[in-house]
N, C-alpha and C positions, 0 to 999 in steps of 0.2 A: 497651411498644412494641418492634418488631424493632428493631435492630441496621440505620444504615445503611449500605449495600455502602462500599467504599473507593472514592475518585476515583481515575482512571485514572490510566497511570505517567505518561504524557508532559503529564496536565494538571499533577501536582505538579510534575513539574522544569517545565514552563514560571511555573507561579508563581512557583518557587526560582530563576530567574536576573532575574525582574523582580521581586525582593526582596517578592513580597507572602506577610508568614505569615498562617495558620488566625488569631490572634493580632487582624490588623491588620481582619480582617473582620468586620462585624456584620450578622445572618442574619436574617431575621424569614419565615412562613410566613401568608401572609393567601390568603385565599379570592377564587378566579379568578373571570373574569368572562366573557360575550361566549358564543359559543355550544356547545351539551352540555350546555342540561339544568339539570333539579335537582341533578345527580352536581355537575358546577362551582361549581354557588352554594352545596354543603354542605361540601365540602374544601376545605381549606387548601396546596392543591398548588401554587400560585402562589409562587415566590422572590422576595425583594428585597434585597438586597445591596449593602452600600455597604465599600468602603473609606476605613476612618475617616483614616487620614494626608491622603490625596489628596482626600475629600469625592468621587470617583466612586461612583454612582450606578445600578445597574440591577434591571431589573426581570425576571422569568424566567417565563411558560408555557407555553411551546411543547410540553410534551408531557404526559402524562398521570399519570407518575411522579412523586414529590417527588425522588427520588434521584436521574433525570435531568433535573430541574430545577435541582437543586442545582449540577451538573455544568455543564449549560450556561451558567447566571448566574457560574461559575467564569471560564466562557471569554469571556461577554462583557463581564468584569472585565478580564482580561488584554488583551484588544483595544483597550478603551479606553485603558490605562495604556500600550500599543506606540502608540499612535497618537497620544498625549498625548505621548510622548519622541521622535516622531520627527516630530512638528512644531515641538517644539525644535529638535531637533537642523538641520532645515528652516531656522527661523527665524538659527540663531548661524550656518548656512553662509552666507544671503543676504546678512547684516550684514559676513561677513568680506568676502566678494566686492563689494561695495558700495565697503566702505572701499580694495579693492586696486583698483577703479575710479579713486575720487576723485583716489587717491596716481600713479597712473600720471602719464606723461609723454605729453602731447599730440603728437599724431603731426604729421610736418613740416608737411602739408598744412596741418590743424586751426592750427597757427602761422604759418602763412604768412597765412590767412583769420582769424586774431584778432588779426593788424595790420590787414591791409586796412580790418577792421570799426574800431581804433582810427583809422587814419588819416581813416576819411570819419565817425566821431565827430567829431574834433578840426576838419575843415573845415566841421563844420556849424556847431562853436561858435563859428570863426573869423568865418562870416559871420552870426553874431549880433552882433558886435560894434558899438559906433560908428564912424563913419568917422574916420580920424584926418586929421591936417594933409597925412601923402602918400601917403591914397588916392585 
């Protein structure tokens, strides 16, 4: 069988800063489906591509080629793995901002209105009481 072409520059250096190698991927070539024919249900042009670290997952036929199949299940590896880190990275900003929430200092007003709300607590419990000898 030919020689497949090389993937394009900018897809390698995009793998090579979201640390995925050739390595970490596992390729399988199964037969496309849905419409064209006899030509799709006899080749194997259909990509599936998981990266084994992360367990991401996809699937590739958007075009007619294996070699730009290949290509594109490349890139819609990467996307998922940008989109997998930057709803981390999402998730640890909301957390930091939450806790700088919690930790702040209540503004005068807010203080001034979580006495109020004490004081007319403490009058409600006041006249739950018994009466005593000098009320």
């Amino acid at each position: 069988m030919a020689t497949e072409p090389p993937l394009p520059e900018d897809l390698v250096q995009r793998m090579a800063a979201l640390g995925v190698s050739e390595g970490d991927l596992v390729e399988r070539f199964i037969k496309g489906s849905g419409p064209g024919g006899q030509k799709i249900n006899k080749t194997s042009s259909c990509v599936q591509l998981r990266h084994a670290p992360s367990g991401v997952e996809v699937k590739c036929q958007s075009g007619r080629s294996l070699a730009a199949n290949r290509a594109a299940a490349r890139r819609l590896i990467c996307d998922a793995l940008e989109e997998r880190e930057r709803e981390r990275r999402e998730r640890r900003q909301a957390a930091r901002e939450k806790k700088r929430r919690q930790m702040r200092r209540p503004s005068k007003n807010k203080r001034r209105i979580n006495v109020a709300n004490k004081r007319k607590h403490g009058e409600k419990k006041r006249l739950r009481r018994k009466p005593g000898p000098g009320d």
